[in-house]
N, C-alpha and C positions, 0 to 999 in steps of 0.2 A: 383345205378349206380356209385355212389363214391368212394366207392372200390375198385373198379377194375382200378382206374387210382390214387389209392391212395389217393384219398382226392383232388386232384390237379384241376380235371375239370371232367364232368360226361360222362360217359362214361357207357352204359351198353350190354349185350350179351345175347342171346335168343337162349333158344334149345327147340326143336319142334320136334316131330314125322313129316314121311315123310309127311304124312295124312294132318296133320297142316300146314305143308311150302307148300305143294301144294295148300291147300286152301289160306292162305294169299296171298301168289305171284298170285293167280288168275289166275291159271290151268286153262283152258275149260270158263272163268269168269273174270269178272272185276278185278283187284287185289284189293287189303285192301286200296293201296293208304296212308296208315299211317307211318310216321318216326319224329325221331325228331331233329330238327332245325341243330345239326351238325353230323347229321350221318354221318360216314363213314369218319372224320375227323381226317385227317392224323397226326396232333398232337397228337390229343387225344387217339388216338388207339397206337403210338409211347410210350404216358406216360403210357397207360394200360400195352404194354409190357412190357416195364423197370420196372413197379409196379411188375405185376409176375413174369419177371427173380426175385427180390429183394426178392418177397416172397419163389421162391421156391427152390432159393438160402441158406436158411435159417433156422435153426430148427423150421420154425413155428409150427409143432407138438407139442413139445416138450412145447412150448411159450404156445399155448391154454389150453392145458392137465394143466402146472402148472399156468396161471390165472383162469380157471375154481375150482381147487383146492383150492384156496386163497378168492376166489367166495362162493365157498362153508362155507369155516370154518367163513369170517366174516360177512356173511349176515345170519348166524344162528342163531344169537340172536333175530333175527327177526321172526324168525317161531312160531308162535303161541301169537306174540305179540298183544297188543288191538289193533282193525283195519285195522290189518293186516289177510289180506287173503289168501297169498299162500306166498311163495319167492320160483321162480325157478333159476335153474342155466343150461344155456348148454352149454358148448364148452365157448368162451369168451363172453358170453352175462347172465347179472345178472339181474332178475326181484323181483321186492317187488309187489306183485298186494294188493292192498287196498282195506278194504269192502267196500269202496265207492267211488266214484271220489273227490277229494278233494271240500272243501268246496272253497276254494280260492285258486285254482292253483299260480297265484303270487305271495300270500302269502308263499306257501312251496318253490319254485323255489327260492325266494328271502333268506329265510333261507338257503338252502345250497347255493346261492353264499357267504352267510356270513359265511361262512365253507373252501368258496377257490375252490369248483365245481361247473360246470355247468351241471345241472341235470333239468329237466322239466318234468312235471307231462304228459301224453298220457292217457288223461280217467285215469283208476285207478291203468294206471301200473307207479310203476317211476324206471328205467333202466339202466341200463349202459351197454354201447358195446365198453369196450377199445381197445385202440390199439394195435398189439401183441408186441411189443417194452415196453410195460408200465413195471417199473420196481417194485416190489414188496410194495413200498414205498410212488410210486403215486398211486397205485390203493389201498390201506391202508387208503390213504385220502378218496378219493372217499367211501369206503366200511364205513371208520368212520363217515364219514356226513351223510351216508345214515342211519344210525344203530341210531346216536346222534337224528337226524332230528323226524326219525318214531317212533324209539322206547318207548319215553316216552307217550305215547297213544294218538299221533298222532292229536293232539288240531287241528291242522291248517287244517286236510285229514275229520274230523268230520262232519257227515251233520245232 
């Protein structure tokens, strides 16, 4: 739900088959009764639009296509490294998956802040989803801490 109001407040949007919204809204039945705490919140739906004019105002195509590509070439050193299990890339989102969940998640997290990112281990994926603004230079850092951090066989990810 972040996203869509840019990071600012949450904010999220739901699409459903008719099938679905007449069973939640509780057609012929109870409704679901579920929402959350600022639904329908005039602010928040306000920052989601100005978020999407901004986005679609803007080569973000063009933005994802060339951080996925950048995604790709510096997270390659990683493919087939000790401990490592997969590195995907799709669109702006990088994954390292690890053969294991790290041994000491604080311990790796802590490592790349000593790097200058913030990155946290998710079970055995450790990710990144930049922003489409990131310019080739910051996301170079990020790709470099990740490459520095794992790639030496991964002492810290070892169980």
């Amino acid at each position: 739900g972040k996203a869509l109001a840019g990071g600012y407040c949450t904010l999220a949007a739901t699409i459903a088959s008719d099938d679905v919204a007449r069973g939640v809204s509780g057609e012929g039945t109870q409704p679901l009764m579920h929402g959350p705490t600022y639904m329908a919140n005039p602010l928040a739906c306000a920052i989601g639009a100005a978020s999407l004019q901004l986005l679609l105002g803007g080569p973000w195509q063009e933005r994802v296509a060339a951080i996925e590509g950048q995604l790709r070439r510096d997270l390659e050193p990683l493919a087939g490294a000790q401990g490592v299990a997969d590195v995907r890339v799709l669109g702006a989102i990088g994954a390292v998956e690890l053969a294991a969940a790290p041994r000491d998640p604080a311990a790796l997290q802590a490592a790349f802040v000593e790097r200058g990112v913030w990155l946290r281990p998710f079970g055995s994926l450790i990710y990144c989803m930049p922003p489409y603004v990131i310019s080739e230079a910051q996301l170079r850092k990020i790709t470099n801490a990740m490459v520095e951090v794992l790639r030496p066989g991964i002492e810290l990810a070892q169980v």
